[in-house]
RODRENVO-12423 format. One record per atom (N, C-alpha, C): residue number from 1; x, y, z. Coordinates in steps of 0.02 Angstrom, whole numbers, plus 32768, in hexadecimal, padded with zeros to 4 digits. Example, Ala and Ser with C-alpha at 12.3 -4.5 7.8 and 13.67 -1.06 7.14 Angstrom:
// residues 2
[1,[8294,7EE4,8186]]
[1,[8267,7F1F,8186]]
[1,[8294,7F5B,8186]]
[2,[8282,7F90,8162]]
[2,[82AC,7FCB,8165]]
[2,[8285,8002,818A]]
This chain:
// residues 92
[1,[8568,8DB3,83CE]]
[1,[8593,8DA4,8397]]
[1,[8567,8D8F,835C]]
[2,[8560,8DAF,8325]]
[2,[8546,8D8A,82EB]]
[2,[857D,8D6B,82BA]]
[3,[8558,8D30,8291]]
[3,[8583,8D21,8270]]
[3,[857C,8D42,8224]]
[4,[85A4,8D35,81FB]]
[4,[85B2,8D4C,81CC]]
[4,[85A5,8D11,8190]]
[5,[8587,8D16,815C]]
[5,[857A,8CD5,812B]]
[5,[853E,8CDB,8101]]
[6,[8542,8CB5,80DF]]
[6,[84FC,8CBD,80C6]]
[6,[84C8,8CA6,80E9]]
[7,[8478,8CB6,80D3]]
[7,[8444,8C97,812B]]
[7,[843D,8C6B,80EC]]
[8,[8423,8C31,8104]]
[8,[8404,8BF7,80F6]]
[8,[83B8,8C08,80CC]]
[9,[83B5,8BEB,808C]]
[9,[8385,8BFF,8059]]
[9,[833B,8BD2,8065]]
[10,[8300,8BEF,8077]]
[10,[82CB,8BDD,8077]]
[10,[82B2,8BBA,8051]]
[11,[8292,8B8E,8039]]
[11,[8275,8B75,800E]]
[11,[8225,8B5E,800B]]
[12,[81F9,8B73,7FF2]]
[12,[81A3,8B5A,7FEF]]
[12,[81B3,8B1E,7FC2]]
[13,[81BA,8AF0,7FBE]]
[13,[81B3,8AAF,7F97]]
[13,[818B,8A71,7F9A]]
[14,[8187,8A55,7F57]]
[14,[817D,8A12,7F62]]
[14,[81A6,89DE,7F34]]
[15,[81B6,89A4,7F54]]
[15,[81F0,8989,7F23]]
[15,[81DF,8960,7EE7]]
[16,[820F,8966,7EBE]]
[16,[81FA,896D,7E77]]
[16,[8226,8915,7E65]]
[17,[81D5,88E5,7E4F]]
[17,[81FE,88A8,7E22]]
[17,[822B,8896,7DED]]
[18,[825B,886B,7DEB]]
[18,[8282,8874,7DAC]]
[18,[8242,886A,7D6D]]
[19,[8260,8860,7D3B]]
[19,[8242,885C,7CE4]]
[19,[820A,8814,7D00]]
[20,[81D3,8824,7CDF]]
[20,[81AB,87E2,7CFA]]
[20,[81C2,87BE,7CC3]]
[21,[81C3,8783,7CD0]]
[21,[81C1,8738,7CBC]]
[21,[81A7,86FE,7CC6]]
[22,[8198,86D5,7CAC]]
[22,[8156,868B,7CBC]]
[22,[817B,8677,7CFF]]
[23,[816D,8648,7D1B]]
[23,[8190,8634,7D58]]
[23,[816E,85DC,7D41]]
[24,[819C,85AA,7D35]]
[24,[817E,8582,7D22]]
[24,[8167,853A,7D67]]
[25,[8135,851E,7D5B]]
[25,[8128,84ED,7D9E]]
[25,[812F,84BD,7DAC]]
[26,[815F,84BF,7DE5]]
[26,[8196,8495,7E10]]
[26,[8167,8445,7DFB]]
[27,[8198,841C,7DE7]]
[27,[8197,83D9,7DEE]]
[27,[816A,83BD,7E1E]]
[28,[813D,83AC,7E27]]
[28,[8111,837F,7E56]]
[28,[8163,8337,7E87]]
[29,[8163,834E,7EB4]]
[29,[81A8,8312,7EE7]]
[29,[8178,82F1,7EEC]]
[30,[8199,82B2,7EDD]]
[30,[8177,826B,7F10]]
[30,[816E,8284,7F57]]
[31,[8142,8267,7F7B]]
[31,[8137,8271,7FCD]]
[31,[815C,8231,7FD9]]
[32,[815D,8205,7FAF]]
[32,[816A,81C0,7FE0]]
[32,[81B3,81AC,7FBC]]
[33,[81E3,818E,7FE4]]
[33,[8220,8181,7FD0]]
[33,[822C,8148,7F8F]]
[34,[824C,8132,7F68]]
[34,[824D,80FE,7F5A]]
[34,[8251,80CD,7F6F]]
[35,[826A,80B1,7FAD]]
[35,[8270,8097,7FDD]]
[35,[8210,8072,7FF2]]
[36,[81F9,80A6,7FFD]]
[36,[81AC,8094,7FFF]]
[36,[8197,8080,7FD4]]
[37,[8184,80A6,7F96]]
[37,[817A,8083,7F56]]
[37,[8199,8039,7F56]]
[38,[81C8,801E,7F3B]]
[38,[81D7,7FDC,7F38]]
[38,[81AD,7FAB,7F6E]]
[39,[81B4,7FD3,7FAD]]
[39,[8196,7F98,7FE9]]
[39,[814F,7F9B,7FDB]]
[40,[8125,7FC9,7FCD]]
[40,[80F7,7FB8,7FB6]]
[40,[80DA,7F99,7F6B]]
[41,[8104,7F9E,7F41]]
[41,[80F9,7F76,7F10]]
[41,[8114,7F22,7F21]]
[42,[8135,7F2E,7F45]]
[42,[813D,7ECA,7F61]]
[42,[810E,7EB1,7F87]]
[43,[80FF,7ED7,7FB8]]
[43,[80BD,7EC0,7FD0]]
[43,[8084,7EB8,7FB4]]
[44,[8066,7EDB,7F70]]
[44,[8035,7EE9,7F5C]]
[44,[803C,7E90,7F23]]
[45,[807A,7E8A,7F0F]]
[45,[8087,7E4F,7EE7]]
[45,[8093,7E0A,7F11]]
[46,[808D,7E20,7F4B]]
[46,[80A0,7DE1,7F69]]
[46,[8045,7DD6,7F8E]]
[47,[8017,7E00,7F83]]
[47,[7FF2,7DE5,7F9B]]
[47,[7FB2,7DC6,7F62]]
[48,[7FC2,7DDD,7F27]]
[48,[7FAB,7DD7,7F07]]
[48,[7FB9,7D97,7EE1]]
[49,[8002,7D7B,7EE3]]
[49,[801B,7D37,7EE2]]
[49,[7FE5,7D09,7F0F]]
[50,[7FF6,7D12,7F4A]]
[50,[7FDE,7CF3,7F86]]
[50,[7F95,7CEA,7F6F]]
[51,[7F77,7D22,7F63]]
[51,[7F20,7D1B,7F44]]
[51,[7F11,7CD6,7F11]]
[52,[7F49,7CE5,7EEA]]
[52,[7F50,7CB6,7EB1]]
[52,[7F5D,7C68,7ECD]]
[53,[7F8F,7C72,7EE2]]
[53,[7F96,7C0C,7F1C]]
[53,[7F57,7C01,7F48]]
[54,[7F3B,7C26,7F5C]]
[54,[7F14,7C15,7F90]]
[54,[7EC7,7BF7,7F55]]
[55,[7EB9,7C27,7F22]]
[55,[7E81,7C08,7EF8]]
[55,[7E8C,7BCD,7ECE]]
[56,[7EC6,7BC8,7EB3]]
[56,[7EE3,7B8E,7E99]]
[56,[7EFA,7B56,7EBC]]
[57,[7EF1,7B5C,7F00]]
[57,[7EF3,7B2C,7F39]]
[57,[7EAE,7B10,7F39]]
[58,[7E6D,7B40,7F42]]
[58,[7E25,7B34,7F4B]]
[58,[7E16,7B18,7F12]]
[59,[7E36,7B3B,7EE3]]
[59,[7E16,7B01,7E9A]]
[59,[7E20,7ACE,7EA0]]
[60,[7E67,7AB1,7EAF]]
[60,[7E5B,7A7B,7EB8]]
[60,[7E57,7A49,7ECF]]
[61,[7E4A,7A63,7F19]]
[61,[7E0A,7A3A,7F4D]]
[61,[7DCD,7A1B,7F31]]
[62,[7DB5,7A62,7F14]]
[62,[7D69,7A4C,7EFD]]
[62,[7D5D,7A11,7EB5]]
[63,[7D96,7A08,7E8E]]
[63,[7D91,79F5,7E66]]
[63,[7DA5,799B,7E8C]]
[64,[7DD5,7998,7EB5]]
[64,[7DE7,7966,7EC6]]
[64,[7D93,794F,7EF8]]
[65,[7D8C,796F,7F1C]]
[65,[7D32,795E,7F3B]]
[65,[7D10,7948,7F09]]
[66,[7CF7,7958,7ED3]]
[66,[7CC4,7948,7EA5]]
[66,[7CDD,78FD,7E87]]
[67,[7D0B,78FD,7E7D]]
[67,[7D1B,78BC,7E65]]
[67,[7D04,7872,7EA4]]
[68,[7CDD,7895,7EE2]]
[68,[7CC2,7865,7F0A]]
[68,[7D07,7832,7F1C]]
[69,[7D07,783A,7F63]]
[69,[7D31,7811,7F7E]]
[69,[7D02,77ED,7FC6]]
[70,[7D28,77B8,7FCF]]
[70,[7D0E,778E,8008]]
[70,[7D16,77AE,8039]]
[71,[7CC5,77BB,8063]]
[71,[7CD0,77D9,80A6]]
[71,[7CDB,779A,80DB]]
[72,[7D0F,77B1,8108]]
[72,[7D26,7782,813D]]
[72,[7CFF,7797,8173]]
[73,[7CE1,77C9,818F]]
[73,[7CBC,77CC,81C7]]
[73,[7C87,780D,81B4]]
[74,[7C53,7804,81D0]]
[74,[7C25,7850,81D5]]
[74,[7C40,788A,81E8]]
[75,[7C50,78C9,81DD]]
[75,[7C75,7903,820A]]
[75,[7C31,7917,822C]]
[76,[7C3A,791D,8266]]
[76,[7C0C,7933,82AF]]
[76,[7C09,797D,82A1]]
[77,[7C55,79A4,82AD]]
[77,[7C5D,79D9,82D0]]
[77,[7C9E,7A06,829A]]
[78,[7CAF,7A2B,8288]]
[78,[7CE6,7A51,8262]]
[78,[7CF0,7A94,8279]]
[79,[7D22,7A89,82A5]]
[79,[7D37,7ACF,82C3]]
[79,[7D72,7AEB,8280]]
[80,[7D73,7B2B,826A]]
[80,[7DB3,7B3C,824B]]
[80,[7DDE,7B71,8275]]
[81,[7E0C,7B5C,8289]]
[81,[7E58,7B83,82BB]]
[81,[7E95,7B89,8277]]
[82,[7ED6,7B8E,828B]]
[82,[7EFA,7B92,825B]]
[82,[7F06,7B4C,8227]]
[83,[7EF1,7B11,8240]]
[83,[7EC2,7AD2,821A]]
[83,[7EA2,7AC3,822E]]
[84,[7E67,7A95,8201]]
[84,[7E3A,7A84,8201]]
[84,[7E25,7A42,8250]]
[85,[7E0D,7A4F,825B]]
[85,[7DFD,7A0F,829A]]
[85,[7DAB,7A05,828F]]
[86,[7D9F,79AB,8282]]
[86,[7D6F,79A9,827B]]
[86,[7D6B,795A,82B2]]
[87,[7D24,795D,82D2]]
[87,[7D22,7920,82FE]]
[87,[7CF0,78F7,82E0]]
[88,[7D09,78B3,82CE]]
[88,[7CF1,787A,82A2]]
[88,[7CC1,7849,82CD]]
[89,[7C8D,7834,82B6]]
[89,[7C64,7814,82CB]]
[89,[7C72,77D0,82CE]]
[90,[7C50,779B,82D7]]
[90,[7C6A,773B,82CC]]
[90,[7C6C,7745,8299]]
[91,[7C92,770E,827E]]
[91,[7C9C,76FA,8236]]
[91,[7C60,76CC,822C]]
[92,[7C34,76C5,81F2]]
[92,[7BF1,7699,81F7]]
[92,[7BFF,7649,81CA]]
């Protein structure tokens, strides 16, 4: 039985781009959420606070030391743990 129709048209091709045009470049996305951002800008300010109390604490230790105060015993030994422990000698 053959059929009857037109046969199906050959084609040698290659396919052809629309009208060129610029293609302009995509927005750079954040990688990191806002969500991250913020938490790291609080941490970054909160340690940098902390930097700040902790030297303005030492200042003024050292300033209160110099002004010479009465020592009550010799310090022997000064271990530092999460405070200071120091073991005192006789009082003279």
């Amino acid at each position: 039985m053959s059929t009857e129709g037109p046969e199906p048209e050959l084609v040698d091709g290659i396919p052809v781009l629309a009208e060129p045009r610029v293609v302009e470049a995509a927005r750079p996305r954040s990688v990191l959420s806002p969500l991250v951002v913020q938490s790291a800008a609080v941490a970054a300010t909160s340690m940098v606070a902390g930097a700040t109390a902790v030297a303005l604490v030492r200042r003024g230790k050292s300033r209160r030391a110099r002004r010479g105060r009465k020592v009550l015993a010799p310090v022997l030994v000064t271990r530092s743990f999460l405070i200071d422990v120091h073991v005192l000698g006789d009082r003279k």
